[in-house]
PDB file of N, CA, C and O in Angstrom:
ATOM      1  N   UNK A   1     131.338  82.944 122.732  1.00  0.00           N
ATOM      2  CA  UNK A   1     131.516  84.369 122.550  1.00  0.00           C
ATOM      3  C   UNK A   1     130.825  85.089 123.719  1.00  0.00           C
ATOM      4  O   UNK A   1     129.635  84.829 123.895  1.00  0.00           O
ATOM      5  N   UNK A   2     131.230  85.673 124.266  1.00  0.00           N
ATOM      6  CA  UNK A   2     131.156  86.648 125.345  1.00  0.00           C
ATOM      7  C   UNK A   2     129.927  87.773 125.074  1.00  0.00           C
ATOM      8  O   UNK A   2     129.824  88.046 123.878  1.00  0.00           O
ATOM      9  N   UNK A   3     129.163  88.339 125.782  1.00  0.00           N
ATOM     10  CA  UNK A   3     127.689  88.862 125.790  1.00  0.00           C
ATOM     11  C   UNK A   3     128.026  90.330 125.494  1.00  0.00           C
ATOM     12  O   UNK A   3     128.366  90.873 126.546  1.00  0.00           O
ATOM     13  N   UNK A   4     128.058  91.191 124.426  1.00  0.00           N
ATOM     14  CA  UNK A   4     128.365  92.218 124.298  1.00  0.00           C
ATOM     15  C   UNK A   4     127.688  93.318 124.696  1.00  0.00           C
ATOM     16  O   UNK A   4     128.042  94.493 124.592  1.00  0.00           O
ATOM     17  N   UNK A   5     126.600  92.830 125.202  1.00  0.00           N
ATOM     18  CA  UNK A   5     125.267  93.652 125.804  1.00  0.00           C
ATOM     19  C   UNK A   5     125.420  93.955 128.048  1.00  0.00           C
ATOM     20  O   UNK A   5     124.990  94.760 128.874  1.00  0.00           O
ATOM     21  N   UNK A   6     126.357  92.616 128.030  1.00  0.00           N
ATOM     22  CA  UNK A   6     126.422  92.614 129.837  1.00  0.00           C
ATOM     23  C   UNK A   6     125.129  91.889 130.322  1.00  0.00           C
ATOM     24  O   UNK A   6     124.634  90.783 130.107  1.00  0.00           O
ATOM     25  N   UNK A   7     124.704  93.267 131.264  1.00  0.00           N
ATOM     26  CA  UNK A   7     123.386  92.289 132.380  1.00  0.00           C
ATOM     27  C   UNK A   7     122.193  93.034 131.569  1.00  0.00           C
ATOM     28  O   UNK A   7     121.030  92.959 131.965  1.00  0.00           O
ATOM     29  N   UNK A   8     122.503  93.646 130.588  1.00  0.00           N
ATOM     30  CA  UNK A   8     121.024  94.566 129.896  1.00  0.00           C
ATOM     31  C   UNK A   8     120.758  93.424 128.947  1.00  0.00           C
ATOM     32  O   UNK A   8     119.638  93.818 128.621  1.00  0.00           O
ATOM     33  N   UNK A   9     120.877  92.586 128.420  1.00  0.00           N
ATOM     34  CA  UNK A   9     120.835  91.646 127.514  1.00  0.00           C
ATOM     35  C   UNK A   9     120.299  89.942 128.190  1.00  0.00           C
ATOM     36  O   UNK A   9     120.754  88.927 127.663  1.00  0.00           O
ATOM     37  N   UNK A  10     119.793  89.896 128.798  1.00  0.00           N
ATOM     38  CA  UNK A  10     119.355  88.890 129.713  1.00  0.00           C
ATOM     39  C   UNK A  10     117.628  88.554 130.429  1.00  0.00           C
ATOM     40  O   UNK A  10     116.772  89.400 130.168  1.00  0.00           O
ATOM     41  N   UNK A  11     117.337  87.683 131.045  1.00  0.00           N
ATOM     42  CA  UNK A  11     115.863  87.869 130.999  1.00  0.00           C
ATOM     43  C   UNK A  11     115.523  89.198 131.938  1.00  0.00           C
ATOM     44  O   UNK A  11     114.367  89.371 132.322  1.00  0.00           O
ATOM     45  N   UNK A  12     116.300  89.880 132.197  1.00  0.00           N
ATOM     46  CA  UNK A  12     116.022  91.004 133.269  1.00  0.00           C
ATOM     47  C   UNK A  12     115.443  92.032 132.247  1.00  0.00           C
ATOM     48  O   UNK A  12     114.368  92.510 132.609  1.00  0.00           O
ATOM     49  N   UNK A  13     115.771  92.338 131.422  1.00  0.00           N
ATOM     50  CA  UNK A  13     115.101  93.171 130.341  1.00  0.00           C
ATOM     51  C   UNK A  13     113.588  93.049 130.099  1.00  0.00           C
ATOM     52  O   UNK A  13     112.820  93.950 129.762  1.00  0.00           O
ATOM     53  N   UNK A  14     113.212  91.293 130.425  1.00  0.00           N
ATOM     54  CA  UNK A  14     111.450  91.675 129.991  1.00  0.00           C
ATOM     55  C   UNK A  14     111.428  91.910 131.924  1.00  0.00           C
ATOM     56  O   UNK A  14     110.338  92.477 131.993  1.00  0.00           O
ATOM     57  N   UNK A  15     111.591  91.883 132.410  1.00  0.00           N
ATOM     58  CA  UNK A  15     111.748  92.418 133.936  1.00  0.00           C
ATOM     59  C   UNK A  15     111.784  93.790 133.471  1.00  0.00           C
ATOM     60  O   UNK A  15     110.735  94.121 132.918  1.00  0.00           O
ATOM     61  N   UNK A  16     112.213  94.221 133.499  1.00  0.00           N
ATOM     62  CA  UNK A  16     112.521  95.970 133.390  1.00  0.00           C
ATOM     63  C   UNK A  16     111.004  96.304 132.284  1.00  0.00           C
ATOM     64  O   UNK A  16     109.914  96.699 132.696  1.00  0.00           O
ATOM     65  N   UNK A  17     111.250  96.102 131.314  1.00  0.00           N
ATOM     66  CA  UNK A  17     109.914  96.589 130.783  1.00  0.00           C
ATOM     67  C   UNK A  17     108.595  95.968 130.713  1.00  0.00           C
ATOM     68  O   UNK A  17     107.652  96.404 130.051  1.00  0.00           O
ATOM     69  N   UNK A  18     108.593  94.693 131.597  1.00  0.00           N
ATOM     70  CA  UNK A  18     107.364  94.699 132.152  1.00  0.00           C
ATOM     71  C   UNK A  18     106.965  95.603 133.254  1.00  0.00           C
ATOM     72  O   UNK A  18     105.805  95.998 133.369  1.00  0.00           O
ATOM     73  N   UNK A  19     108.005  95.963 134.138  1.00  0.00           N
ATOM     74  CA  UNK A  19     107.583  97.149 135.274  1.00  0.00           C
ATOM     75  C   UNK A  19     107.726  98.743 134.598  1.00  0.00           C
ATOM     76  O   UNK A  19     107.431  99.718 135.289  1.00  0.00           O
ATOM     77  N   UNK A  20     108.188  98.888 133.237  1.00  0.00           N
ATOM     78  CA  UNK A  20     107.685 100.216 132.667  1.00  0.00           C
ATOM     79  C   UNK A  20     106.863 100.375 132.389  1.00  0.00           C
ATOM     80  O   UNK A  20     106.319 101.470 132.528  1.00  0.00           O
ATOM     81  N   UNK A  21     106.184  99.104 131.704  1.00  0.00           N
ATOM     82  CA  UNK A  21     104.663  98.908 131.103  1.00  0.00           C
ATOM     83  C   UNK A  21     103.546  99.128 132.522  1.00  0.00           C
ATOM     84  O   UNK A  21     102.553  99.852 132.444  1.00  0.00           O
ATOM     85  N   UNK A  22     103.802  98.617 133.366  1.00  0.00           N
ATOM     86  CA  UNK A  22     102.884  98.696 134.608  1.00  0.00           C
ATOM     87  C   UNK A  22     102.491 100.067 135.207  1.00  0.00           C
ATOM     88  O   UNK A  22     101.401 100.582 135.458  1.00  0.00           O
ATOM     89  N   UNK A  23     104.428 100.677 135.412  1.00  0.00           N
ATOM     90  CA  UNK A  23     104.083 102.061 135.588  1.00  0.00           C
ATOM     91  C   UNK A  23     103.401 103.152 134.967  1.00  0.00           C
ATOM     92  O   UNK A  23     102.779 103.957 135.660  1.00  0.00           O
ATOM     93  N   UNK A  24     103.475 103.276 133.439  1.00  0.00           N
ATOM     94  CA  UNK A  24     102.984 103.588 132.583  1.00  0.00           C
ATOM     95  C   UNK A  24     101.185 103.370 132.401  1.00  0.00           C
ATOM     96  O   UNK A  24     100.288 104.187 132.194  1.00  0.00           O
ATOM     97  N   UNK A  25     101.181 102.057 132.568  1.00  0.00           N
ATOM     98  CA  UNK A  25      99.491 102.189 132.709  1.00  0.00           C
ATOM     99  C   UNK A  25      99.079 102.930 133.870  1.00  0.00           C
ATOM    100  O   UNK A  25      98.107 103.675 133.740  1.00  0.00           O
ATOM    101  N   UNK A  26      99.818 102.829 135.291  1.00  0.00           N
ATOM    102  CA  UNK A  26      99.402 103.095 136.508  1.00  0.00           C
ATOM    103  C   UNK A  26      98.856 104.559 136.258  1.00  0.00           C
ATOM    104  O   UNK A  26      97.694 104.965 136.233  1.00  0.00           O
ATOM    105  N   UNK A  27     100.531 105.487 136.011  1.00  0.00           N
ATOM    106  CA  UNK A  27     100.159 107.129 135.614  1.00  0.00           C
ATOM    107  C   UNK A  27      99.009 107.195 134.728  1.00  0.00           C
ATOM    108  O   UNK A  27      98.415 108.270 134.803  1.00  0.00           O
ATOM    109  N   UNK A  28      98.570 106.428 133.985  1.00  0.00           N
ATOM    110  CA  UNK A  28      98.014 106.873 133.059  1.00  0.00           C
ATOM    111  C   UNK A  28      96.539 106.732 133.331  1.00  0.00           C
ATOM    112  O   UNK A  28      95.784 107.594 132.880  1.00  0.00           O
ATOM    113  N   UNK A  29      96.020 105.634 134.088  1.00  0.00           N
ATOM    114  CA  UNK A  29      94.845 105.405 135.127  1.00  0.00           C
ATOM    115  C   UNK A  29      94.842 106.891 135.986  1.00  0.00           C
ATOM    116  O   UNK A  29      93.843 107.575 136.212  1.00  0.00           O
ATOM    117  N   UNK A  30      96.259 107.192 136.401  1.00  0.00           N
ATOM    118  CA  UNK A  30      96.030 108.507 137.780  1.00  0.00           C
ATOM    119  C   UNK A  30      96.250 109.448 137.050  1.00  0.00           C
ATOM    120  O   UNK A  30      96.829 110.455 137.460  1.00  0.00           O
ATOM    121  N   UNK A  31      95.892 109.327 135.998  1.00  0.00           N
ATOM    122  CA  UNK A  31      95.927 111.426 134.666  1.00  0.00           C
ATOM    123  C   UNK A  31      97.203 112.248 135.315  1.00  0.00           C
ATOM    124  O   UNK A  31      97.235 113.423 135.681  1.00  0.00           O
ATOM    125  N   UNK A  32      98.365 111.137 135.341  1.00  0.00           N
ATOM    126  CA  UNK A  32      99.815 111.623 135.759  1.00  0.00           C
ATOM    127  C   UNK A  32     100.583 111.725 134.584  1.00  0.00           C
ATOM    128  O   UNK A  32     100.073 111.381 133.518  1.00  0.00           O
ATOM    129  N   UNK A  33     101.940 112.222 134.636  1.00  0.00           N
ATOM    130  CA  UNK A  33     102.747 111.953 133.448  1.00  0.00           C
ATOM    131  C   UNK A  33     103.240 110.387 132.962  1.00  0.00           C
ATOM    132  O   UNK A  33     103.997 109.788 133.725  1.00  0.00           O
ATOM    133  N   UNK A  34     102.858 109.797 131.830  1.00  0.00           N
ATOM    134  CA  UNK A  34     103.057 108.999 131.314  1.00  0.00           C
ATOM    135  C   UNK A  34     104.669 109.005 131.206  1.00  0.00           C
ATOM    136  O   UNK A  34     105.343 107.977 131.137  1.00  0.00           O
ATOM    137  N   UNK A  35     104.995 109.837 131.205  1.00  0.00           N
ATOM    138  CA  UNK A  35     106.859 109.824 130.797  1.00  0.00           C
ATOM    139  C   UNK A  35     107.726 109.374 132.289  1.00  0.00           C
ATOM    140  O   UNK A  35     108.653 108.570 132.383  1.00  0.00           O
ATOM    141  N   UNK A  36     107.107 110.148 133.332  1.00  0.00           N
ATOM    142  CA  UNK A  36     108.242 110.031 134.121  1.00  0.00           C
ATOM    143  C   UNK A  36     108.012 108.992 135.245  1.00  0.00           C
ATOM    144  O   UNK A  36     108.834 108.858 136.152  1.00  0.00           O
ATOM    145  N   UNK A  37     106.786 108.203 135.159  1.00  0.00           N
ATOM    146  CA  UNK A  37     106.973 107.243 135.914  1.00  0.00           C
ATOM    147  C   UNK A  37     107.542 106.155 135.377  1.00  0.00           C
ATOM    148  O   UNK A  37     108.311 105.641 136.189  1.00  0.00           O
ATOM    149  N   UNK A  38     107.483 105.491 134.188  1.00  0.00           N
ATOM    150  CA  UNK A  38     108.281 104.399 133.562  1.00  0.00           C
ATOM    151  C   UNK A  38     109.896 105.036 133.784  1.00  0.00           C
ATOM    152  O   UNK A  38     110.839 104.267 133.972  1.00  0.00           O
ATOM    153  N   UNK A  39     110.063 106.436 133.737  1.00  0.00           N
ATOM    154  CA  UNK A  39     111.635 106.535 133.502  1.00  0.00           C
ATOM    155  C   UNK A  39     111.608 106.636 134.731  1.00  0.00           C
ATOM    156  O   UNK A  39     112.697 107.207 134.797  1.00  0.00           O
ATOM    157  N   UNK A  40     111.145 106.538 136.259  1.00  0.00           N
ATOM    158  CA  UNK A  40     111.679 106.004 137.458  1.00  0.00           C
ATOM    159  C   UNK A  40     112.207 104.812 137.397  1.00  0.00           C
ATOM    160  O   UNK A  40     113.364 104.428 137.565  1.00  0.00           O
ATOM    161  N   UNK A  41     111.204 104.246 137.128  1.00  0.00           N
ATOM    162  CA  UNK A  41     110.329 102.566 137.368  1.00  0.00           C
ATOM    163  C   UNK A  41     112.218 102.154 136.472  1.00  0.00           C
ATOM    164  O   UNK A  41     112.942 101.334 137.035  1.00  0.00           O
ATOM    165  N   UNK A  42     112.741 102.907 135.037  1.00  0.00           N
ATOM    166  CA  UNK A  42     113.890 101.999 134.524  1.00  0.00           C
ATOM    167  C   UNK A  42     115.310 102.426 135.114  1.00  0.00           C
ATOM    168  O   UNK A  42     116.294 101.688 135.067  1.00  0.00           O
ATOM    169  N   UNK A  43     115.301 104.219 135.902  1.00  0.00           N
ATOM    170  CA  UNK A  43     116.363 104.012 136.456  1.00  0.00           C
ATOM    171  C   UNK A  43     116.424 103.659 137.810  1.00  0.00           C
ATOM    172  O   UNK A  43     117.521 103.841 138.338  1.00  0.00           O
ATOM    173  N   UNK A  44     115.513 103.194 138.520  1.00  0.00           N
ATOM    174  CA  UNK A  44     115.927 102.831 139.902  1.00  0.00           C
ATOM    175  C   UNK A  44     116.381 101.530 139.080  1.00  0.00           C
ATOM    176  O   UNK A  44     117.581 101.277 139.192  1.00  0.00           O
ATOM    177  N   UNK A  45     115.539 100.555 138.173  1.00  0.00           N
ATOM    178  CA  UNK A  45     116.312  99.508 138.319  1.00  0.00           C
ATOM    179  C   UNK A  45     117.476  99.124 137.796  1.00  0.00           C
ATOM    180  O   UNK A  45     117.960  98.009 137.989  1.00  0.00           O
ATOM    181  N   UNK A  46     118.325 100.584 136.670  1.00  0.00           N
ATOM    182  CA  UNK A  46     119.821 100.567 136.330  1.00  0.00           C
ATOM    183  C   UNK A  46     120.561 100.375 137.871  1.00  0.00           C
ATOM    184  O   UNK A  46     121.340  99.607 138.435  1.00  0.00           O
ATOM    185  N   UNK A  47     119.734 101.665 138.161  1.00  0.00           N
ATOM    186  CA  UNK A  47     120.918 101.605 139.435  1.00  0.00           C
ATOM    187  C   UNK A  47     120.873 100.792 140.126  1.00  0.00           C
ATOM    188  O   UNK A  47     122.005 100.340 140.295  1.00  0.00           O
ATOM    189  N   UNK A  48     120.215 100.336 140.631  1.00  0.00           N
ATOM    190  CA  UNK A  48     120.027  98.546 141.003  1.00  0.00           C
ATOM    191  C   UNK A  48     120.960  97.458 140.196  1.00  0.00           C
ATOM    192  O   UNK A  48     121.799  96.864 140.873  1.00  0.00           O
ATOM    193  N   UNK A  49     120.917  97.318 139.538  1.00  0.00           N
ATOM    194  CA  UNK A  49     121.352  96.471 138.598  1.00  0.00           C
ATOM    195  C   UNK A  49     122.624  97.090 138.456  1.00  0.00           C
ATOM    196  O   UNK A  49     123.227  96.803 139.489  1.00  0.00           O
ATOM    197  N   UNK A  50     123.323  97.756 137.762  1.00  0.00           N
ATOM    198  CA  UNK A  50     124.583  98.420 137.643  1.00  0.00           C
ATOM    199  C   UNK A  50     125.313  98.740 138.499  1.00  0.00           C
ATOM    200  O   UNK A  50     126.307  98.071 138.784  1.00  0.00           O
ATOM    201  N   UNK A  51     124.857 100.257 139.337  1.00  0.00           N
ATOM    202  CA  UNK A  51     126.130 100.577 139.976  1.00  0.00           C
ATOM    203  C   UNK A  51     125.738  99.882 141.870  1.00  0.00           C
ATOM    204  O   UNK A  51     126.417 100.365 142.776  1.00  0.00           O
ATOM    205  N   UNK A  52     124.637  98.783 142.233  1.00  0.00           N
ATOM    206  CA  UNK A  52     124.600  98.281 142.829  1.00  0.00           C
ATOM    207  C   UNK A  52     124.818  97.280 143.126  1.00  0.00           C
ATOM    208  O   UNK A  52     125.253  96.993 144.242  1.00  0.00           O
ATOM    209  N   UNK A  53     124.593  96.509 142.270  1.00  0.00           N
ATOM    210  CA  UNK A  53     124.909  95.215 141.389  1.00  0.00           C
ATOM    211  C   UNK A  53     123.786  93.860 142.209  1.00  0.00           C
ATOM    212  O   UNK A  53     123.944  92.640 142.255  1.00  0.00           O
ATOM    213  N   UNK A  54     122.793  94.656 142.708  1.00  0.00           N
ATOM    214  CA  UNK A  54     121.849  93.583 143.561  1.00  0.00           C
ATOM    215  C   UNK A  54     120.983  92.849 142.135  1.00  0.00           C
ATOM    216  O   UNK A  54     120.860  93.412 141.047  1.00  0.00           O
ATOM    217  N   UNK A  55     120.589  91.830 142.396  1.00  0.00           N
ATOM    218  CA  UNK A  55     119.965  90.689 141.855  1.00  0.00           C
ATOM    219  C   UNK A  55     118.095  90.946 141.867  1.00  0.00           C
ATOM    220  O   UNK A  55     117.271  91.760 142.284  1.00  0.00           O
ATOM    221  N   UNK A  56     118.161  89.587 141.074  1.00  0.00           N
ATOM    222  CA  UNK A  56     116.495  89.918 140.480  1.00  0.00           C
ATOM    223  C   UNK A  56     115.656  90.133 141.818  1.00  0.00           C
ATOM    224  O   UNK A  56     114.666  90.851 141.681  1.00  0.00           O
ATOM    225  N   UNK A  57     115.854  89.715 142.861  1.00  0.00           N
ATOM    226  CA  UNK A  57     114.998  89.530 144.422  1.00  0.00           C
ATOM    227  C   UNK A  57     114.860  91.834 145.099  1.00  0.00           C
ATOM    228  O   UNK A  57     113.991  92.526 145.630  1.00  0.00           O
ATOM    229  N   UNK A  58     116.192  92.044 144.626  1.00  0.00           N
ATOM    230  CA  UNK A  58     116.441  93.667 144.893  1.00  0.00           C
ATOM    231  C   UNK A  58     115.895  94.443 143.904  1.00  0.00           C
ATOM    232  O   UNK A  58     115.744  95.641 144.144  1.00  0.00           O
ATOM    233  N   UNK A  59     115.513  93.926 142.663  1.00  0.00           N
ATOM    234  CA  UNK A  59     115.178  94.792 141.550  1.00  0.00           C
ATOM    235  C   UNK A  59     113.768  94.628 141.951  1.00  0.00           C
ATOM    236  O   UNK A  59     113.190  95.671 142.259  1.00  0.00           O
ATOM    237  N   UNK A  60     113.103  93.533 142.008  1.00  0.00           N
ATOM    238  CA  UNK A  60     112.065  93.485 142.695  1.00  0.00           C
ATOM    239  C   UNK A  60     111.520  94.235 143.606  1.00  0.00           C
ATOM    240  O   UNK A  60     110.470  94.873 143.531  1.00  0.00           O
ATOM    241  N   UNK A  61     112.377  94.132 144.609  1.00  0.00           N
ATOM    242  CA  UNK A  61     112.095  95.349 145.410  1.00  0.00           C
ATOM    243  C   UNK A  61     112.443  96.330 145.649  1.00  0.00           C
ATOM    244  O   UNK A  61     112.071  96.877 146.687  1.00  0.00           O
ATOM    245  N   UNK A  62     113.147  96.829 144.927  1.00  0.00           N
ATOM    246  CA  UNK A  62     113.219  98.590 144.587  1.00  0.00           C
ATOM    247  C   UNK A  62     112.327  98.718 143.295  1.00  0.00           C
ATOM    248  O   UNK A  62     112.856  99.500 142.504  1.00  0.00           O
ATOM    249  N   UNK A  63     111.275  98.256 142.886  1.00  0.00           N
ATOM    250  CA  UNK A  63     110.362  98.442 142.496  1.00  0.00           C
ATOM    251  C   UNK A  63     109.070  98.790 143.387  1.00  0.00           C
ATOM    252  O   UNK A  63     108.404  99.819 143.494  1.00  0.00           O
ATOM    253  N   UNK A  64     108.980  97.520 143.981  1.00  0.00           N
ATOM    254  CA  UNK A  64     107.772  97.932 144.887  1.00  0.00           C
ATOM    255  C   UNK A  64     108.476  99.423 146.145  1.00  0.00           C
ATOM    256  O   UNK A  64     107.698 100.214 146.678  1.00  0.00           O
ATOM    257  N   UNK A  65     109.391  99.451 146.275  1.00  0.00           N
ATOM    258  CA  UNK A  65     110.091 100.701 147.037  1.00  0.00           C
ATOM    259  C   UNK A  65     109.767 101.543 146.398  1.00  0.00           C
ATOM    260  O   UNK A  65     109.422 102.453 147.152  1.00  0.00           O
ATOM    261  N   UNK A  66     109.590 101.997 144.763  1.00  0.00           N
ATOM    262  CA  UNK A  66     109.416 102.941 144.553  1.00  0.00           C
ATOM    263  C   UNK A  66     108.020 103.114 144.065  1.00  0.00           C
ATOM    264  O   UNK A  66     107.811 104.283 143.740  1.00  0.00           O
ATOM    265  N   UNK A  67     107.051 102.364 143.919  1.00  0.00           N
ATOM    266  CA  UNK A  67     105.801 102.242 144.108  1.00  0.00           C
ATOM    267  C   UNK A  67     104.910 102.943 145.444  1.00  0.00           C
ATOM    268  O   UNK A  67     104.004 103.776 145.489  1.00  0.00           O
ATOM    269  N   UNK A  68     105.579 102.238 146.380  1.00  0.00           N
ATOM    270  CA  UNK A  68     105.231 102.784 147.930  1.00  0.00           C
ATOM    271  C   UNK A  68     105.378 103.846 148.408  1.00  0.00           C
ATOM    272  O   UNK A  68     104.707 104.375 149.295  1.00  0.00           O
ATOM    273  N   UNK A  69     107.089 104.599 147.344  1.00  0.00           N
ATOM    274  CA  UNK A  69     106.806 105.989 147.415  1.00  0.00           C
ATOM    275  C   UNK A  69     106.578 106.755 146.463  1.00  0.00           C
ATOM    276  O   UNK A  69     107.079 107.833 146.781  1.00  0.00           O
ATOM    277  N   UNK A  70     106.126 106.831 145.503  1.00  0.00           N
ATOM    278  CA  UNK A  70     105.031 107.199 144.786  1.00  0.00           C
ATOM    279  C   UNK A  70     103.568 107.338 145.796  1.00  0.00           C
ATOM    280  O   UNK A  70     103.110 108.382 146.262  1.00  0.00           O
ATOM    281  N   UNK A  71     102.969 105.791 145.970  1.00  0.00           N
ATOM    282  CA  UNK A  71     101.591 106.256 146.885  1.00  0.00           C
ATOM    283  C   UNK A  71     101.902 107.357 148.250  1.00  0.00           C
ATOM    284  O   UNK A  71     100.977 107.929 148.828  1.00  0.00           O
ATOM    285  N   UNK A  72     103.103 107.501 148.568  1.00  0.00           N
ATOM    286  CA  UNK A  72     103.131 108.058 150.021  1.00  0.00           C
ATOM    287  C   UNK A  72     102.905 109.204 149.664  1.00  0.00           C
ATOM    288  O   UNK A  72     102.016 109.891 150.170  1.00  0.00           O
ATOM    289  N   UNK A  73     103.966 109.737 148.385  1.00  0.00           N
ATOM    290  CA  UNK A  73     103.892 110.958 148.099  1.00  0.00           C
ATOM    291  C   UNK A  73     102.539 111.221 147.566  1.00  0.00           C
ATOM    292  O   UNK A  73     102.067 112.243 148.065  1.00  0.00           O
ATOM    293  N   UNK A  74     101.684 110.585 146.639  1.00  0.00           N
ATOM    294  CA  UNK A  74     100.277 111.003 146.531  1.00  0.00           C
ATOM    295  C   UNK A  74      99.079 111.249 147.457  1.00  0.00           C
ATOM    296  O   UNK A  74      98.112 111.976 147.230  1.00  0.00           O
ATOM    297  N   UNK A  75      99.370 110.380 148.724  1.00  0.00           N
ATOM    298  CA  UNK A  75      98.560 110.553 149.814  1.00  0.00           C
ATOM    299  C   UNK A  75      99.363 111.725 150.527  1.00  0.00           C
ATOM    300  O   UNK A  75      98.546 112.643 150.458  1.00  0.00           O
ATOM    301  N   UNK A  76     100.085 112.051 150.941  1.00  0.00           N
ATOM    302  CA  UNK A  76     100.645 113.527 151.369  1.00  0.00           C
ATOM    303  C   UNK A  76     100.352 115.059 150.774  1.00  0.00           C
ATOM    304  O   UNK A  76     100.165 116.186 151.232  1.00  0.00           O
ATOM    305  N   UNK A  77     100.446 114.241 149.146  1.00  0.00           N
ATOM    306  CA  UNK A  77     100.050 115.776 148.281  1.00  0.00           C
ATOM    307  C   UNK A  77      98.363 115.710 147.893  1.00  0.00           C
ATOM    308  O   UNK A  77      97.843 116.225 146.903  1.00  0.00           O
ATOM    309  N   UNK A  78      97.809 115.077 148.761  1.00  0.00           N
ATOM    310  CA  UNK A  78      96.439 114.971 148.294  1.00  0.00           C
ATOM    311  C   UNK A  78      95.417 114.610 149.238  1.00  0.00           C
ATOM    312  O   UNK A  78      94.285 114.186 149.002  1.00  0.00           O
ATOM    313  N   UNK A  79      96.074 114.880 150.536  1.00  0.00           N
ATOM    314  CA  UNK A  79      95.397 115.029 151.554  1.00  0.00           C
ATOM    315  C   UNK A  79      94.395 116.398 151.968  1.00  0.00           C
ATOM    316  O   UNK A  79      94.720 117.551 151.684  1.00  0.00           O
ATOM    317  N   UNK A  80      93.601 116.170 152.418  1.00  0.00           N
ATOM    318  CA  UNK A  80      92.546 117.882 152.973  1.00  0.00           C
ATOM    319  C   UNK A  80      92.429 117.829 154.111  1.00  0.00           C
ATOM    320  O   UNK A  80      92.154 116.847 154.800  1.00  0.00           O
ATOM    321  N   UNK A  81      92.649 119.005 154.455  1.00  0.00           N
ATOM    322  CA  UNK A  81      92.496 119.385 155.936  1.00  0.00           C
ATOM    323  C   UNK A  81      91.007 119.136 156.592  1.00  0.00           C
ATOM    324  O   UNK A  81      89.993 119.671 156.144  1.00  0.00           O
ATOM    325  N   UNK A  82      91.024 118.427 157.488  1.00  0.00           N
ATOM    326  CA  UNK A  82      89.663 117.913 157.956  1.00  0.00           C
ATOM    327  C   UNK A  82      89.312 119.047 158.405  1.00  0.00           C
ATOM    328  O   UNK A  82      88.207 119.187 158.929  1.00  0.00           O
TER     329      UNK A  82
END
């Protein structure tokens, strides 16, 4: 019988919410919103996964891609003028 769930139904799922869980602690260490970094952290990796269709090695790293910009953007918005 055929997977009625697709690629959301597979070990990529504890993939996906192990990197919500991560993001989620991260914001929550940096007194950020708890909501909207896990809901990055799950649609970069739909769109990854879906309408990209790249594999566990790309989900991977459009994770850490969006990690890196997260820190860029925090070191930019949280810089002081020497």
């Amino acid at each position: 019988m055929p997977n009625p769930f697709g690629p959301l139904y597979t070990y990529q799922i504890f993939f996906v919410v192990g990197c919500a869980v991560l993001f989620y602690r991260v914001a929550d260490m940096e007194d950020e919103s708890t909501i909207i970094w896990p809901g990055l952290s799950i649609g970069v990796y739909l769109l990854t996964l879906c309408v990209l269709g790249w594999g566990v090695l790309g989900n991977l790293l459009s994770q850490a891609g969006l990690m890196a910009g997260i820190v860029a953007m925090r070191m930019v918005r949280d810089r002081r003028p020497s």
